[in-house]
Backbone bond lengths (Angstrom), bond angles and torsions (degrees), N, CA, C in turn:
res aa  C-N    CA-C-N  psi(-1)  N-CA   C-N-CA  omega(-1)  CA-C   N-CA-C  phi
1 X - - - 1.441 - - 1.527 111.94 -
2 X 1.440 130.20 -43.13 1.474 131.39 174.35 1.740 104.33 -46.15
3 X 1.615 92.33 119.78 1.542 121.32 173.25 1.446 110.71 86.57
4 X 1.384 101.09 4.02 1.744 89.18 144.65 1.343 136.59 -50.61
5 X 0.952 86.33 -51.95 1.884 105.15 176.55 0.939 114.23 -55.30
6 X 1.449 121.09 -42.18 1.674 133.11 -160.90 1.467 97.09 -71.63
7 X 1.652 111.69 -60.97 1.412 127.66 174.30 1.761 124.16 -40.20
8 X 1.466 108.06 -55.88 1.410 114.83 146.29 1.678 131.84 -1.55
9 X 1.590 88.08 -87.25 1.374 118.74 -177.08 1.755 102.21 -60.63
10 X 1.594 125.07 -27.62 1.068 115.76 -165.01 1.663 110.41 -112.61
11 X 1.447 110.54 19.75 1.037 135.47 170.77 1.501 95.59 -99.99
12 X 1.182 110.51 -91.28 1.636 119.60 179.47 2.011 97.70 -28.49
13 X 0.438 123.29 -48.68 1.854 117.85 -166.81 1.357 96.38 -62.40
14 X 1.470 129.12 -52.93 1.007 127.13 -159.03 1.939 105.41 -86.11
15 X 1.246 107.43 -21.40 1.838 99.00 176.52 1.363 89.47 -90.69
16 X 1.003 159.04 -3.54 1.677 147.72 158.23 1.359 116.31 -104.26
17 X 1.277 109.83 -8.29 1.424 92.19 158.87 1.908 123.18 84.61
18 X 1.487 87.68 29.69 1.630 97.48 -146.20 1.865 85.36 -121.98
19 X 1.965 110.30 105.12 1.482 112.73 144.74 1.494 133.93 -23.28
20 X 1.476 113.69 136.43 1.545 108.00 165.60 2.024 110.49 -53.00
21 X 0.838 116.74 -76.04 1.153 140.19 178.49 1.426 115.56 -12.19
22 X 1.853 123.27 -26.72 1.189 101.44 -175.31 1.598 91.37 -113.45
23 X 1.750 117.68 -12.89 1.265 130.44 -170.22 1.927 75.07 -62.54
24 X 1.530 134.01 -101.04 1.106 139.54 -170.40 1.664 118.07 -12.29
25 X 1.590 94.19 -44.89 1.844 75.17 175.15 1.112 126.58 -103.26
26 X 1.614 119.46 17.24 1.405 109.94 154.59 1.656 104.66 -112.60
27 X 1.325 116.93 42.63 1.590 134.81 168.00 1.843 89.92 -118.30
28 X 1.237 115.84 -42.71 1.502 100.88 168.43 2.124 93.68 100.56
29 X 1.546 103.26 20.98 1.366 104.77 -161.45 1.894 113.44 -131.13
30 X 0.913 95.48 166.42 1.959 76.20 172.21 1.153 115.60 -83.54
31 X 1.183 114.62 168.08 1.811 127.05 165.08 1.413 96.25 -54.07
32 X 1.221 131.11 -35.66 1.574 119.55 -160.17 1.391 108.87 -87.09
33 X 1.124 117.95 -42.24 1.654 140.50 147.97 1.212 122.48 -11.45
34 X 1.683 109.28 -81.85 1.407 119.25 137.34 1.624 143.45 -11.98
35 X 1.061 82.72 -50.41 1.732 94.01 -164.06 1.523 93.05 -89.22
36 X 1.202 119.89 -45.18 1.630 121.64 162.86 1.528 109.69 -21.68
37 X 1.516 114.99 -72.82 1.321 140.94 163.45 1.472 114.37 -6.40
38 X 1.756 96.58 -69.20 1.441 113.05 -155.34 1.894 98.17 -81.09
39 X 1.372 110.06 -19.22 1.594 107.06 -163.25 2.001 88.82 -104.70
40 X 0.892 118.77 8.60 2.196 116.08 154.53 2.162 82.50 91.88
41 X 0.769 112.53 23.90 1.405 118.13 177.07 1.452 124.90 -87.42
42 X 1.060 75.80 -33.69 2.306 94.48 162.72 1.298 125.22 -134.62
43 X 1.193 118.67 150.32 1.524 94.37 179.59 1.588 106.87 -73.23
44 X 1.455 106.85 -169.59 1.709 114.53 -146.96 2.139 78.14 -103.79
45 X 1.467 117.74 148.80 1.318 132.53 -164.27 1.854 106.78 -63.09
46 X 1.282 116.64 -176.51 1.221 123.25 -157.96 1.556 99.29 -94.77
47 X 1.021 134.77 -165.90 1.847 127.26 -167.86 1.439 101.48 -96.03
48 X 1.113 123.52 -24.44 1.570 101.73 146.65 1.725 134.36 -76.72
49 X 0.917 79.09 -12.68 1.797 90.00 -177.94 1.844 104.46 -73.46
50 X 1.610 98.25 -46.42 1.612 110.68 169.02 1.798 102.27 -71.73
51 X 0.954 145.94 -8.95 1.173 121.44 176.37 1.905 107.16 -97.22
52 X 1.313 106.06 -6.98 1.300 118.06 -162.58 1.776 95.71 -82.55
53 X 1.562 97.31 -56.97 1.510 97.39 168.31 1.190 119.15 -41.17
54 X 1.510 124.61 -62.60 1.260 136.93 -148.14 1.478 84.06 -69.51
55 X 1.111 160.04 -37.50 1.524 149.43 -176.23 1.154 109.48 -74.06
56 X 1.104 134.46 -25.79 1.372 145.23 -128.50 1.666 94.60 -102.28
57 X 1.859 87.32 -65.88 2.155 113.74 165.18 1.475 109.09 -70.55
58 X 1.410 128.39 13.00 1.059 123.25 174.68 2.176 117.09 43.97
59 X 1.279 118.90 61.37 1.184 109.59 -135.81 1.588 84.59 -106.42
60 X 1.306 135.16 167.39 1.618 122.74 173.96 1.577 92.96 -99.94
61 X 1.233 104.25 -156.51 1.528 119.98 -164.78 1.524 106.82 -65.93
62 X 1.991 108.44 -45.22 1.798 99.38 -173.87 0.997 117.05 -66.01
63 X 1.649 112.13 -35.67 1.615 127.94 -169.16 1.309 99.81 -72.13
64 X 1.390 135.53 -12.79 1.541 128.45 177.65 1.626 113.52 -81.16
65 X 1.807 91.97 -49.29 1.545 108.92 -173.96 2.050 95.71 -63.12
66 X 0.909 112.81 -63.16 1.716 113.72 -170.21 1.332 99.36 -46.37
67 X 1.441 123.51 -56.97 2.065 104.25 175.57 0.891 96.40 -50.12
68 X 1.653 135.49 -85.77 1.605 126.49 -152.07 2.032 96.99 -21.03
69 X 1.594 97.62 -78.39 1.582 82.50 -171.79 0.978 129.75 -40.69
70 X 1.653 129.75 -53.01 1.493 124.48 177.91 1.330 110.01 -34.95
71 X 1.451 127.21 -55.49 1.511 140.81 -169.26 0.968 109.86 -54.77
72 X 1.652 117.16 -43.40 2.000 120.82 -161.97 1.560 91.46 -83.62
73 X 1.954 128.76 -30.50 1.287 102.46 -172.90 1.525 112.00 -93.29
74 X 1.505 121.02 -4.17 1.363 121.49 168.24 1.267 117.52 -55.91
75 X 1.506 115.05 -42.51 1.272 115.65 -177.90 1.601 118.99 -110.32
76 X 1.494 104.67 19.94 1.754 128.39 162.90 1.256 101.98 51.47
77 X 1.402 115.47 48.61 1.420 129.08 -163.66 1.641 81.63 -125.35
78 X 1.933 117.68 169.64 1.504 119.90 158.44 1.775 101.27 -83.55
79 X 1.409 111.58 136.65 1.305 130.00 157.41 1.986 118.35 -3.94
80 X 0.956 109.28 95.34 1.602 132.16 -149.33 2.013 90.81 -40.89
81 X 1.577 113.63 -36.09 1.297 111.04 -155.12 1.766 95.32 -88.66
82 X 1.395 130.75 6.82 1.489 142.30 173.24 1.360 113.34 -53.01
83 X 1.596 92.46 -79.92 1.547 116.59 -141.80 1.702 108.14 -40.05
84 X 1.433 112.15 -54.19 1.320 117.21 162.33 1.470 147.18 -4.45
85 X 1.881 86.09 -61.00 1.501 108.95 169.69 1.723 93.40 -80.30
86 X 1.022 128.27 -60.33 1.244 127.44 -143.08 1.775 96.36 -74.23
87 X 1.230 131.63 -26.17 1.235 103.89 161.46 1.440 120.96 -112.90
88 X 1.600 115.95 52.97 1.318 119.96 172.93 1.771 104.52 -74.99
89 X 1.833 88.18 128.45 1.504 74.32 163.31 1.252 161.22 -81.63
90 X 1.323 108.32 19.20 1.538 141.49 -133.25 1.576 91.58 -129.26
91 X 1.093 120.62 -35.33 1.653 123.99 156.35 1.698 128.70 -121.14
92 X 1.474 110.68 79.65 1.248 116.60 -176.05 1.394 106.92 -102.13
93 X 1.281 119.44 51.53 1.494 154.39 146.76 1.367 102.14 -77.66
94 X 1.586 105.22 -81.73 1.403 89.08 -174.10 1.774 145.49 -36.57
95 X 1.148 92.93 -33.84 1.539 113.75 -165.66 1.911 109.76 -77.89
96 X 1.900 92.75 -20.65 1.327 105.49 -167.03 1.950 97.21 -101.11
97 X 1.563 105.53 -20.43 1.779 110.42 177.23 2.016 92.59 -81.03
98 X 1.016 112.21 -37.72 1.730 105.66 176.57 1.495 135.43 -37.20
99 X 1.687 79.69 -61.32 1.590 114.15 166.46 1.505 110.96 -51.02
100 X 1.219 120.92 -96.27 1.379 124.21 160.28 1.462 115.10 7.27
101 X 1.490 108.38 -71.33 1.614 104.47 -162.19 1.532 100.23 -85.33
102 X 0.929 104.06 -32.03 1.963 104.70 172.55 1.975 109.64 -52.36
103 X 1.473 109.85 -41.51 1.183 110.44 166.33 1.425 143.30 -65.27
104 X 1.403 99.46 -41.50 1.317 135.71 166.37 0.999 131.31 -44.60
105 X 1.985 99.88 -34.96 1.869 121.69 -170.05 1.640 96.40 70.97
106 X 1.026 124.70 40.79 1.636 110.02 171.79 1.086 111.03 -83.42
107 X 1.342 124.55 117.10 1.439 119.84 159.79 1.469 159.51 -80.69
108 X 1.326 136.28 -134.81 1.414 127.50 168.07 1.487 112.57 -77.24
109 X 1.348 128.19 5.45 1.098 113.93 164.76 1.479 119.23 -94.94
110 X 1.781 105.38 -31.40 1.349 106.43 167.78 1.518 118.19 -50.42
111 X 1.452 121.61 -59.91 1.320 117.93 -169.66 1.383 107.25 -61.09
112 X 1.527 127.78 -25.47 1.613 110.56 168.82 1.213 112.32 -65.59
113 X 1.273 141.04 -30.08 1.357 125.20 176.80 1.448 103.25 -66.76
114 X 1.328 133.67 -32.92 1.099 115.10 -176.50 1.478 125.69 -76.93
115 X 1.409 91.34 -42.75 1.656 94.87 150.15 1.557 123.77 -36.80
116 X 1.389 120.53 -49.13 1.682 98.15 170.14 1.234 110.73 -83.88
117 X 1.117 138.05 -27.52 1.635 117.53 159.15 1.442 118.68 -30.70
118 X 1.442 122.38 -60.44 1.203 133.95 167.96 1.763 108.02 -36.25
119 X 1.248 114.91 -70.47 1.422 93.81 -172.84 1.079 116.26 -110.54
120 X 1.612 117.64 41.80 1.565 109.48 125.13 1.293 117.68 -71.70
121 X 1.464 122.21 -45.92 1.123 117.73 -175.42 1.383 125.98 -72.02
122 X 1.233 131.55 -1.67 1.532 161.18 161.34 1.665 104.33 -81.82
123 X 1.242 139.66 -8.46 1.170 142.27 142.98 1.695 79.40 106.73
124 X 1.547 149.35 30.76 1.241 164.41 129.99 1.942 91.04 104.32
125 X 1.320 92.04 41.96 1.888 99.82 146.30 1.508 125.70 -64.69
């Protein structure tokens, strides 16, 4: 998985058409910094740093959600834009539906069903 991310980002730059130079200074970082980044040399920036890109590459919602992942498995971390939800305390459901299916061995078929649960109840967003 190391330099997915990097690769990503240097895909996306190049179909939009988008310089290191202005990506870096609204990352608040150098070109060299950067480019570190993009070549698996650093890990990929903190969830603002990924939201900075994602404006930057002008990216829509999948192209946002797929970095987050590239990023959360580069650094074998969960998906930087998660943790938030996942330890709200206001839903400690989630953390307890995780568990469960992590125990369970449930797989990618389970979470698609839940996925259409989800957008039925999302009015099929």
């Amino acid at each position: 998985m190391a330099g997915e991310f990097g690769a990503y980002i240097a895909r996306k730059r190049i179909e939009k058409d988008v310089k290191l130079k202005p990506i870096a200074e609204k990352l608040g970082v150098s070109v060299t910094y950067l480019s570190d980044i993009i070549k698996g040399r650093r890990n990929p920036p903190d969830k603002e740093g990924l939201d900075a890109l994602a404006v930057s590459l002008d990216l829509d919602e999948n192209e946002r959600n797929e970095m987050f992942d590239l990023a959360g498995r580069e650094r074998s971390q969960v998906s930087p834009d998660l943790p938030e939800y996942i330890m709200d305390e206001n839903i400690p459901s989630a953390r307890v539906a995780l568990r469960r299916a992590k125990n369970g061995g449930l797989g990618d078929d389970f979470w698609q069903e839940v996925n259409q649960i989800i957008d039925k109840r999302n009015g099929g967003n």
